[in-house]
Structure formats: C-alpha cells, structure tokens
N, C-alpha and C positions, 0 to 999 in steps of 0.2 A: 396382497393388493390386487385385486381385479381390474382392468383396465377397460373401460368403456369408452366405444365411439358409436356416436350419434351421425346418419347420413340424412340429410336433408332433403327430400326433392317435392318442387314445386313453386308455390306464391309465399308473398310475406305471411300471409294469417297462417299457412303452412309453418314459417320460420318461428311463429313467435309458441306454436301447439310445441313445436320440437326444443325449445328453450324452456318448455313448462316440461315436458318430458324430463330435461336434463336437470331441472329443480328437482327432481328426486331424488338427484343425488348430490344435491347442497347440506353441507355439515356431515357427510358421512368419507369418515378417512379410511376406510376399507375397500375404497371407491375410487381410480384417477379417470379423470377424465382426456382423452386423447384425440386429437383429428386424421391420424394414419391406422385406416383398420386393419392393415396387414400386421400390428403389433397389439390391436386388441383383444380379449380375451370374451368380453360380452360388443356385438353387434348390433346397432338401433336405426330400422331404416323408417323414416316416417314416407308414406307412398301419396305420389298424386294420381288420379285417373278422371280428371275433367273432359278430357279430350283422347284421342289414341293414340297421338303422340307422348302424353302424358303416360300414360300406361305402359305402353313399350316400355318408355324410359324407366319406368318403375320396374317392368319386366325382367329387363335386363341387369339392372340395378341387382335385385334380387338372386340372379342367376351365377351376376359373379362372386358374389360375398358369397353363397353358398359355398364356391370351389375352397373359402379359406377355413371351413371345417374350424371354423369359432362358435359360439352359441349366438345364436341369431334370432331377433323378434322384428317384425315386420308390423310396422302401423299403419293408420290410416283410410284414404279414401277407395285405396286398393282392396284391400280390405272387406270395406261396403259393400264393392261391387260386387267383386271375384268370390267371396266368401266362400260357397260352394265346391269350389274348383283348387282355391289355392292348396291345400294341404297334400291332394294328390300334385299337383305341379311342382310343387316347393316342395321332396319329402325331409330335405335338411332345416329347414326352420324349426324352431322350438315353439314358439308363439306366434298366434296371429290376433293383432287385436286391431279393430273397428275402429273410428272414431267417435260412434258412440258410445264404446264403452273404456272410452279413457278414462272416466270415473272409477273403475276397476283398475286401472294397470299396476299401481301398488302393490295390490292384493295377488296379482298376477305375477307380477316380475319376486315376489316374496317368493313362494310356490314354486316359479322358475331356478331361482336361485337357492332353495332350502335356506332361508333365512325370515328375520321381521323386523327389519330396516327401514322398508318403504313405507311412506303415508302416501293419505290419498293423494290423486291430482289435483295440481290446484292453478289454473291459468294466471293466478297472480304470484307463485311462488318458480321465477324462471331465473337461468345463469344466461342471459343475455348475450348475442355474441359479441367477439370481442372488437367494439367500438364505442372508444370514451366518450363519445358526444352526441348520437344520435340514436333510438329507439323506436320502432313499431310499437301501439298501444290496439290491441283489438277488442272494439269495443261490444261484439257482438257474434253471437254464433248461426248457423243455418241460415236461411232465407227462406220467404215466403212468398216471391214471386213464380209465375208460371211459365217462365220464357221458353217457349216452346224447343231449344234448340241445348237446355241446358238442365245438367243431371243434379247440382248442386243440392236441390231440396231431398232427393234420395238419398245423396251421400253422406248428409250434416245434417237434414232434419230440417225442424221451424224454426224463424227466427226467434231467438230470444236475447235481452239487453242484459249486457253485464251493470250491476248495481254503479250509479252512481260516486256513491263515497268513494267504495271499492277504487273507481280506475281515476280521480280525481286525486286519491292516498296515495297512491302506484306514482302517480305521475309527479306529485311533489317528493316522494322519495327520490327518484331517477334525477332529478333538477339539482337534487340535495348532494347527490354525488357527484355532480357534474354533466348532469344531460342539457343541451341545449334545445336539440331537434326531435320533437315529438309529433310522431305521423300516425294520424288516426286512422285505423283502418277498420274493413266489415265488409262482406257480403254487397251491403247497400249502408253506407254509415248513414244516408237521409232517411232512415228508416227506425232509427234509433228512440228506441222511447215510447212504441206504440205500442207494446206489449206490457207496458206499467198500468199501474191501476191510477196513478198520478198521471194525467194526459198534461200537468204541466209542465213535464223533464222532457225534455228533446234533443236535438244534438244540438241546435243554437244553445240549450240550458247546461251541456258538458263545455261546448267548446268555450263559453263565455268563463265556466270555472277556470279552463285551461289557462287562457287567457291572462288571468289573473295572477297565475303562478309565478310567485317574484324568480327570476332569473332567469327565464325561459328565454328565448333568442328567436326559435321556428316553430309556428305549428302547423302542420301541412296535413289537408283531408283529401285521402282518397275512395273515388269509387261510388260518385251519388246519382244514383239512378234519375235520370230528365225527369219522369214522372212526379219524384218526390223532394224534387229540388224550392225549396219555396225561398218567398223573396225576405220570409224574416230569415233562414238561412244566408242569404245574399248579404243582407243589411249586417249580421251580425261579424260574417268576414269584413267588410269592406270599414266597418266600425272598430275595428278588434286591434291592439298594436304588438300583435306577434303571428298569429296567420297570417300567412300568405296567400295573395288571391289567385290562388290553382283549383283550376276545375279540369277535374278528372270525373269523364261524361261519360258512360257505357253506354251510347248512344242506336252501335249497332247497327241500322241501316235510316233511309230517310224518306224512303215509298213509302206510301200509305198502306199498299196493301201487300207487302212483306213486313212492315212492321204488324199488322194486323194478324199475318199468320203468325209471328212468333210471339202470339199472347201478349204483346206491350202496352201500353196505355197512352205511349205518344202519338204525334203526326207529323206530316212537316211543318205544319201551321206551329205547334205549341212548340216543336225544337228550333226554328226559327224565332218564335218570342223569349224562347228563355236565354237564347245567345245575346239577343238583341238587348236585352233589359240588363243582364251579367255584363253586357258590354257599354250599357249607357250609365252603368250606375259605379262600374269599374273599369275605367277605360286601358290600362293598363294589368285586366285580367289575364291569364295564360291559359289557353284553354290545350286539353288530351281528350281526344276522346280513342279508343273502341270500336271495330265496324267488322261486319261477318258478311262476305260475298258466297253465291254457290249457294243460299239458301234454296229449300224446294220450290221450284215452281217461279226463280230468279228470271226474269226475260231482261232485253238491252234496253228496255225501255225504262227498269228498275234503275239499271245504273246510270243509267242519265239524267235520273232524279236525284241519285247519290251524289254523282258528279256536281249539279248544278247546287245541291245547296250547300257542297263544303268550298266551292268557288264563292257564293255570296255571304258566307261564314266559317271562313277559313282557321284552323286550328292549328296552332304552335306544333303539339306532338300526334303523330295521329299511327293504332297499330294496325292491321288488318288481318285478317284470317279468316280461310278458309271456311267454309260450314264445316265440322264435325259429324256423320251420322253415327249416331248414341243410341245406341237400343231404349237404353231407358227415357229417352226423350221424345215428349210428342211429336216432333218434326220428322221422327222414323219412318214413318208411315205416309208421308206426304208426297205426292208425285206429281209430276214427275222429279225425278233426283237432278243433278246438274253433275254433266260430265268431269270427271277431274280436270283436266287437262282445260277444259272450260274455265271451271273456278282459278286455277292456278295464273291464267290469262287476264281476265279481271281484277286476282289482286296485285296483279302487275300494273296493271291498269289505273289505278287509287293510288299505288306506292307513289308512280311516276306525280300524280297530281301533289299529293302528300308532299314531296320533294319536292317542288314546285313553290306550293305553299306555304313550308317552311323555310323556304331561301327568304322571299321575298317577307317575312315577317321579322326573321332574324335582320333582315339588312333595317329595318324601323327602328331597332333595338339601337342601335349606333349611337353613342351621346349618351343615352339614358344612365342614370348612376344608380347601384342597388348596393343594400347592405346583402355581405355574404358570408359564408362558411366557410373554412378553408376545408376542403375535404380528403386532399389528395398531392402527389406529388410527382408530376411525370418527366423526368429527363432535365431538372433543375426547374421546369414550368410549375407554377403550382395550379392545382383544379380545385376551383370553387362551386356551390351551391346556391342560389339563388331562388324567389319566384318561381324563374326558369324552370328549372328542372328539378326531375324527383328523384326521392331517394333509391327507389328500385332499377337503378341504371340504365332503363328505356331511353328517356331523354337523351338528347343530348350535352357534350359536356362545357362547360367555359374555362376557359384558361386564363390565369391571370401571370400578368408580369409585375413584379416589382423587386424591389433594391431590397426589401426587408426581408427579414426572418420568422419564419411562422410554425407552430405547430398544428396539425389538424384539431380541429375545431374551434381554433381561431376566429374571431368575429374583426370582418373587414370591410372597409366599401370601397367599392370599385364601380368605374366607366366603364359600360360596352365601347370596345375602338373599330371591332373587325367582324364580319359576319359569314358566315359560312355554309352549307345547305344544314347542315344540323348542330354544328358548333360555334360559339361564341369566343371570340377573344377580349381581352378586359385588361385594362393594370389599374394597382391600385391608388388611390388617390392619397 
C-alpha cells in the first residue's frame, strides 16, 4: 500500500487542479490517501507563484518536504516560472510537472512509479475535499487579459471554457450527493463563453442551468472582472432563486490613469456606473472587491481618487495589496517604482477606510433576515453562511444563536441582531 499526500498551496482554482490531481487515484486500492506527510510514502505539492510571497511559500514548502527523503513531485505555477532553475535548486524532487502539462501527469506519475495505474487528467474526475455540502466548480482555465501587473497568462495560458454539459453534469452529480453550495469560479468567470463557436452560451447561459438544479440551496460567482460584467449578468442573479447577489469585483485601483497603466479597460466613470446600477437593480447586493496600491508611477493624488470613490461606493469586504514587481509582467519596467515602505503606508491607509466602511455597512445589516448555511461551530456558537460572505474565508464570519440543534450544512434563517467591524451576529428565527 503506498501512501500518498497531496500539499496544496494557493487560490480555490489551485484546490479544485489538486482534487483533480487526487482523482487519479480514485478506484485504485494500491493507493491510500493521507494528510500527514511525515507518514507518506509518495509526496504531491501543487505550487503557487502569482506574487513573491506566493513563491517563497512555495519555496519553502518544497525545501522542507525535501528534508523527509519521501518521493516527491512538485506541480504547478512554480513550475511555469522556475522551470529552468528548479531541478538544480530542488535536487531531491523526482518530478517536475507544469501546469500545462497536467494533461501528462498520468503518464508521468506511471513512469515515476514503474507502474500503468494512472489515466489521464481529467478536471472533472476529483476526490473533493472533505466537505459534505459545499464545492468549488471551475469553469474555465488561463486568461486572456493583459493586466499589466499580473503573470497569470504566462503561467496558465489563454482562456479557454470548459464544455457546458460537462460542468452543468458535475454539478447535478454533487447536488445528487448532497451538495448544497456551489461556487463558481475562473480567472474572470464573466468571460466565460467567448471562446465557443456558439456566442449564445455565456455565463448568464451556465448559471441559469445551475439555477435550475432541483435541490441546490447557494450559488455563489466569484471574480468578474468590471469590464465584463454585463447587465444581462446583473439581471440573471438578481432574477435567479438560488444565487446570491455577491459581487466579487477585481477592481484594482480607481484613477484613471493607473488603471490605464495596468492595461484595464475601466474608469472611474464606468466603475461608478456599474456599482450604481448592481446597486439600483439589487439593492441588497454585497459588494468584495480587490485593489493593488504601490503601482509604478502611484502619486497621493491616485489615492485620493481611490479614496474618494470607495467613500461614494462603499464595499462590504474589501482586500488590498501591495504592487508585486514580476519580472514576467509588463509593470516591471515601469518607473519610477514605489518605495516599499511607501506602499506598505498606503495599504494601511485603504485597510483603515475599508474598516471604516465595513462597520458602518454591517451596522445596516441589523433587522435584515437571510436564509443561511450552517457552516461551522465555535465554542457552542454556531457560524453560518450567507449573501454575506464567501466561501474562501476572507469575509468576515456571522454567528448565529439558537436553542436548536444543527449539523453543518443545515439550511436556516436567521436575523442580523448585532454588528461588528467585520462580524455579524444573528439567531435563528
């Protein structure tokens, strides 16, 4: 019996490649699967390198599973980058495999292993992790935007859309088992569909199938780029009775003319219309967005424009970070740079507004009743799922009081009663 662990590191579309990873070894009993590598026998690290944090982490990741002198294969966007470099860095790995050419790894890990066990990779053949009621669905690989500040098209490639049937089959399967929460995710999920020879499949044309799946409870869409967000998207949540109206905005910045260095296609003008119209047509929308300070060539006068228009369109969850300089990214070149110590001052600067923002939006919330999810269970409190918040634990959490007894994935409704700079209190009704 061979004993394999899978290490994870990075985003959902990351979780959901490494659960297709671990589909290869569905049906095979020669195979256990384990989450302590100190007792496995084969090691699987799937690697992020978006940013250089992400790297490190992957760096080191790598450096210490080495010390445990197990067979070792290292995936992913690490990978992509480092390609060159890794094999003298890492000389205890056995495998290095890309993400593009996960298509191979079968054939790979056979080879690895002196055996012919493995089929190919198959993104819809995954051992999910282990949560009975809620799943990531990725609906899409690569991207084809040019954002100046981001490696993603080098690391994954073009966008391309996974078939239809395909993730519409997936997703009533999962329902069929007991999935309630289905989260749509991608690169850019508003982007979905443009790569078909049928321009009449789009993401309103999936999410409306989803939609429709008897027993479904949540459907939750992250990640639609401002640019591609259109209002028959708008209409088809706001018309839908199992999406929730969460808008998850990779917004970025809101000058004109740093959005214009980093190749985007917005302004303030159209990110102020699209808030405004998401907010007149859903007026109980939740908006997340995304925002990158320290860009090259950042002056105070940028973030005063940042400032001023998440003051006049203020956003429920909001992250911030840093500029990254990326060699492989057009912004490398751009000057002047922005001091760190600068940038790190700045997104101090946004957190405080951000915390700010989300006081005063959560305290609205008070009275309001939502159907929820029970997700969790902290110190006899239970934590639920809502609208509110997402499934990738950025958000912040609600807590619900009540007299009853529940298991996670519980479907409940509950009163906001209490509000807090990023938490929700609730019981149920």
């Amino acid at each position: 019996m061979i004993k394999v662990c899978l290490v994870n590191l990075g985003c959902s579309k990351n979780r959901v490649d490494s659960e297709a990873v671990l589909g290869l070894f569905n049906d095979k009993s020669n195979f256990e699967i384990v989450v302590d590598e100190t007792i496995a026998d084969l090691i699987i690290v799937n690697t992020c390198a978006f940013i250089h944090d992400a790297e490190n982490e992957s760096f080191d990741t790598i450096s210490y599973l080495e010390t445990l002198n197990k067979k070792l294969v290292v995936l992913g966007c690490l990978v992509e980058k480092y390609r060159d470099i890794l094999h003298k860095k890492f000389p205890k790995v056995d495998l290095f495999v890309g993400f593009k050419d996960f298509k191979n790894l079968g054939s790979l890990l056979n080879n690895l292993l002196n055996i012919d066990d493995f089929k190919q990779y198959d993104i819809f053949n995954r051992i999910e992790e282990d949560n009975e009621f809620s799943i990531f669905l990725k609906i899409s690989e690569g991207c084809n935007h040019k954002c100046g500040f981001c490696i993603i098209p080098n690391l994954r490639g073009t966008y391309y859309s996974l078939p239809l049937v395909d993730l519409v089959n997936y997703a009533k399967n999962a329902v069929k088992r007991g999935i309630k929460e289905i989260n749509v995710i991608a690169q850019d999920t508003a982007y979905y569909g443009k790569d078909f020879k049928d321009k009449n499949i789009t993401l309103s044309t999936l999410l409306k199938e989803l939609d429709d799946i008897e027993g479904i409870e949540f459907i939750r869409v992250y990640y639609i780029y401002p640019n591609e967000l259109t209002e028959e998207i708008v209409q088809t949540i706001k018309n839908s009775k199992h999406i929730v109206p969460y808008f998850d905005l990779p917004i970025q910045h809101a000058s004109d003319r740093i959005i214009k260095l980093m190749n985007r296609n917005d302004t303030y003008e159209s990110l102020s219309n699209m808030y405004d119209y998401i907010k007149k047509e859903i007026p109980d929308a939740i908006f997340r967005c995304t925002l990158i300070v320290g860009y090259p060539t950042e002056t105070e006068e940028d973030i005063e424009i940042l400032e001023k228009y998440l003051n006049d369109h203020p956003y429920h969850h909001i992250g911030v970070f840093t500029y990254s300089n990326e060699k492989m990214a057009y912004a490398y070149k751009l000057n002047p740079q922005i001091d760190e110590q600068v940038k790190i001052e700045r997104k101090d600067r946004i957190m405080r507004l951000a915390k700010k923002l989300s006081y005063e939006l959560n305290k609205k919330m008070i009275g309001k009743q939502y159907k929820a999810i029970v997700v969790g269970e902290d110190n006899g409190t239970y934590l639920v799922r809502t609208s509110f918040n997402a499934t990738d634990d950025i958000d912040g959490d609600i807590y619900m009081k009540t007299n009853k007894n529940h298991e996670l994935g519980d479907i409940v409704e509950i009163v906001i009663t209490d509000a807090f700079v990023y938490d929700l209190y609730s019981k149920e009704i």
